[in-house]
NUPA-426119 format. One record per residue (C-alpha): residue number from 1; x, y, z. Coordinates in nm, 3 decimals. Each point is the difference from the previous one (the first is absolute). Example, Ala and Ser with C-alpha at 12.3 -4.5 7.8 and 13.67 -1.06 7.14 Angstrom:
2
@num 1; c1 1.230; c2 -0.450; c3 0.780
@num 2; c1 0.137; c2 0.344; c3 -0.066
This chain:
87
@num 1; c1 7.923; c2 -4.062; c3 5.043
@num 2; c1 -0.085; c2 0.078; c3 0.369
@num 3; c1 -0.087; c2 -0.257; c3 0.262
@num 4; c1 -0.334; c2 -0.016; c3 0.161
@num 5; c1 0.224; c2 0.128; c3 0.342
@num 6; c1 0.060; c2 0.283; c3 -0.181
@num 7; c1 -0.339; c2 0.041; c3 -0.142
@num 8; c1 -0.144; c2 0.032; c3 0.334
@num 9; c1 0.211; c2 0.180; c3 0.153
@num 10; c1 -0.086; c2 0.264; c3 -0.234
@num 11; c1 -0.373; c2 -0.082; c3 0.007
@num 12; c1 0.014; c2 0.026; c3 0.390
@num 13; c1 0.246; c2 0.354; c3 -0.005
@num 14; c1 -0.106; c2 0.327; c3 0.181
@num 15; c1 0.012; c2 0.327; c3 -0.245
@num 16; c1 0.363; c2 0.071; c3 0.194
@num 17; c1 0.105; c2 -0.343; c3 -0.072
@num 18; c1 -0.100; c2 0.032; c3 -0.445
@num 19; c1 0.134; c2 0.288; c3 0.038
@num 20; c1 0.377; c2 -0.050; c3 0.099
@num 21; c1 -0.066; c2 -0.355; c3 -0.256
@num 22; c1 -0.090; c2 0.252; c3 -0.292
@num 23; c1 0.301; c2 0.205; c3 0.086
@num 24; c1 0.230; c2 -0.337; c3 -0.010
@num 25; c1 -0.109; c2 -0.087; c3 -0.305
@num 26; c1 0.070; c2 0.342; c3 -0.175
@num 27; c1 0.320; c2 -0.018; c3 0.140
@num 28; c1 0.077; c2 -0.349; c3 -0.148
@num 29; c1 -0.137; c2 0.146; c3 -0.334
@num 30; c1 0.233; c2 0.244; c3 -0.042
@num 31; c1 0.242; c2 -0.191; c3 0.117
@num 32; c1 -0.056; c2 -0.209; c3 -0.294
@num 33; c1 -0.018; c2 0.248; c3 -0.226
@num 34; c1 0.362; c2 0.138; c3 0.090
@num 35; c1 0.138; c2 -0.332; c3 -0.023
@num 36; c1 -0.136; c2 -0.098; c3 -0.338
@num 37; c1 0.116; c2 0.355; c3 -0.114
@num 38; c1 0.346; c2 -0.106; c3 0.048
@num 39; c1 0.003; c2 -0.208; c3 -0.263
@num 40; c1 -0.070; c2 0.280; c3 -0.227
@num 41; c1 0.274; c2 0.223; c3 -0.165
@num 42; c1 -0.046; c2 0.340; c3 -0.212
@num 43; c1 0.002; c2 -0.140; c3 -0.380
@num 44; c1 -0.174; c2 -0.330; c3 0.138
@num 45; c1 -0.240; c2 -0.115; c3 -0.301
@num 46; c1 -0.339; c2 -0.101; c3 0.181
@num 47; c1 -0.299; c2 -0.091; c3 -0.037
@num 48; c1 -0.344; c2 0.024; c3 0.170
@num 49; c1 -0.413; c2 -0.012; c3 -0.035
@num 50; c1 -0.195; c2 0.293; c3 -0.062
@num 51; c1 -0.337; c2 0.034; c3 0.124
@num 52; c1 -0.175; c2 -0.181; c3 -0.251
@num 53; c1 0.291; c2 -0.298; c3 0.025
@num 54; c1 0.156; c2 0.140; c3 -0.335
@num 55; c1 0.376; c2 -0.117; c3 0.059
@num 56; c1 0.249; c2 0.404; c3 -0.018
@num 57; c1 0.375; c2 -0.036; c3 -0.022
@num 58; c1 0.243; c2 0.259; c3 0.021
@num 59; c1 0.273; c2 0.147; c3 0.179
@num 60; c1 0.085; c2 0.083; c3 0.373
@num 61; c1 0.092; c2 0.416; c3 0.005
@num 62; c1 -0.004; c2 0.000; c3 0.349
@num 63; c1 -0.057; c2 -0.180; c3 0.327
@num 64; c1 -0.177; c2 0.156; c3 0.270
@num 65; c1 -0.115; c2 -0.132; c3 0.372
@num 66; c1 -0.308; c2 -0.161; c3 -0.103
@num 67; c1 -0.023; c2 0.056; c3 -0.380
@num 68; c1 0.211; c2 -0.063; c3 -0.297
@num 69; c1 -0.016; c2 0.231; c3 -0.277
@num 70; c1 -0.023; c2 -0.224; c3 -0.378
@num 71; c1 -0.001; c2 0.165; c3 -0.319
@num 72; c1 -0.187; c2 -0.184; c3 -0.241
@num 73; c1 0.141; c2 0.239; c3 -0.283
@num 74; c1 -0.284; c2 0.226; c3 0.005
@num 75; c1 -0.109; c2 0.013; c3 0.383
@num 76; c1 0.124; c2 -0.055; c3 0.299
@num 77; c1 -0.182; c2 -0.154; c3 0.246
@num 78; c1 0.054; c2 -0.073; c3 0.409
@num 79; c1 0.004; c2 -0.367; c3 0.107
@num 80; c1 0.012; c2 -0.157; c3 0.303
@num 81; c1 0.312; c2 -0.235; c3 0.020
@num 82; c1 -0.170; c2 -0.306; c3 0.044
@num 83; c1 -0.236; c2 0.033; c3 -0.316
@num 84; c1 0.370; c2 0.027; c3 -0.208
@num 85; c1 0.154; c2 -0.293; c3 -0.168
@num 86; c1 0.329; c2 -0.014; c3 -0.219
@num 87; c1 -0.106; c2 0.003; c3 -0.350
């Protein structure tokens, strides 16, 4: 949770100053994303949520920079990393 220092120091930024914060925080997101796709190996058995929260497992075929490839056994879909868990 932020802290009301940090809350108004974005309420009181310039356009420059969201700016450069927008590009920190896309930078910490993929960040994230590589490190949580560490964790995952080809032949992984995961898991995730589709869009209408119906739970898919399958199988990592492939690992890509900010994707993961899962075959579900009759499509293979792209996930982010950090929507993955080990089934």
């Amino acid at each position: 949770m932020l802290n009301q220092t940090t809350i108004k120091t974005i309420r009181n930024a310039n356009i420059d100053e969201l700016n450069t914060l927008i590009a920190l925080v896309r930078d910490r997101q993929r960040s994230i994303q590589l490190e949580v796709g560490r964790n995952f190996n080809v032949g992984d058995l995961v898991s995730f949520n589709d869009k209408r929260g119906a739970r898919i497992t399958g199988n990592i075929t492939k690992i890509n920079r900010k994707s993961i490839k899962v075959d579900t056994g009759g499509y293979i879909w792209n996930v982010s990393p950090s929507l993955l868990t080990a089934a």
